[in-house]
N, C-alpha and C positions, 0 to 999 in steps of 0.2 A: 747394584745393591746400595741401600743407604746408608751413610757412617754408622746410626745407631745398628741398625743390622750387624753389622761389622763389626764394632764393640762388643754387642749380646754375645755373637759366637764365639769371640774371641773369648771373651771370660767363661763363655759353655766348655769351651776345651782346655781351663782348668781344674774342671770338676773331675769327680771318679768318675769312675765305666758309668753306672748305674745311673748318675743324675744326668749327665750325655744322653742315654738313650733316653732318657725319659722327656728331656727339651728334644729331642729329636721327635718322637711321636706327636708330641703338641705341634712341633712345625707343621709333621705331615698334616693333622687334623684340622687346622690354619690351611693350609695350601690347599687339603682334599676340599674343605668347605666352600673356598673360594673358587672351585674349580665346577660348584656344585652338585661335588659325589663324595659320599660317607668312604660307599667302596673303595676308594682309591687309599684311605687311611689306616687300614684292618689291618690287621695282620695277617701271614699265609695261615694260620691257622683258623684264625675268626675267616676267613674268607673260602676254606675246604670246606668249614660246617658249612655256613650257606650254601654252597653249590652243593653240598649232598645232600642237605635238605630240600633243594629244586626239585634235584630231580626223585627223589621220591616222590615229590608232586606230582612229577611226570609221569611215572609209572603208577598214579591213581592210587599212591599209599597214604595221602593226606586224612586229616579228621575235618569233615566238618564242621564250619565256624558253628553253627545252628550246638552242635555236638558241643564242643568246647567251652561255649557261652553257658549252655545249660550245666555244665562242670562245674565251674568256677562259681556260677549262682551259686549251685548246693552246699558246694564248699564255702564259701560265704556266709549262707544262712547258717550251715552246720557249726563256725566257728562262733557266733555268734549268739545259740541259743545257748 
């Protein structure tokens, strides 16, 4: 690890709880990116959605993009007129 590395943490670990974890998620974010996976950053909870959102993919509960797209149009035009 390089000194500045070493310095950053050290002064991270006189902060409160809250700003701690909060330089701790940017690490990971830093590290997952470099790693090149978002995945690896998430949280367990950001990361249950996703995998329950697959697999309803999987068992053919998804909406069609074709579907979705024409949504968002109308919604669009609607807010618009």
């Amino acid at each position: 690890m390089i000194k500045a590395l070493e310095q950053a943490i050290a002064k991270v670990r006189t902060l409160p709880e809250e700003r701690q974890r909060h330089a701790a998620e940017i690490l990971e974010q830093i590290a997952g990116a470099a790693q090149g996976t978002v995945y690896a950053t998430l949280s367990e909870d950001e990361k249950a959605e996703i995998d329950a959102a697959l697999d309803q993919l999987d068992r053919g509960e998804g909406v069609a993009w074709d579907n979705v797209k024409s949504d968002l149009e109308a919604r669009i035009a609607a807010s618009r007129a």
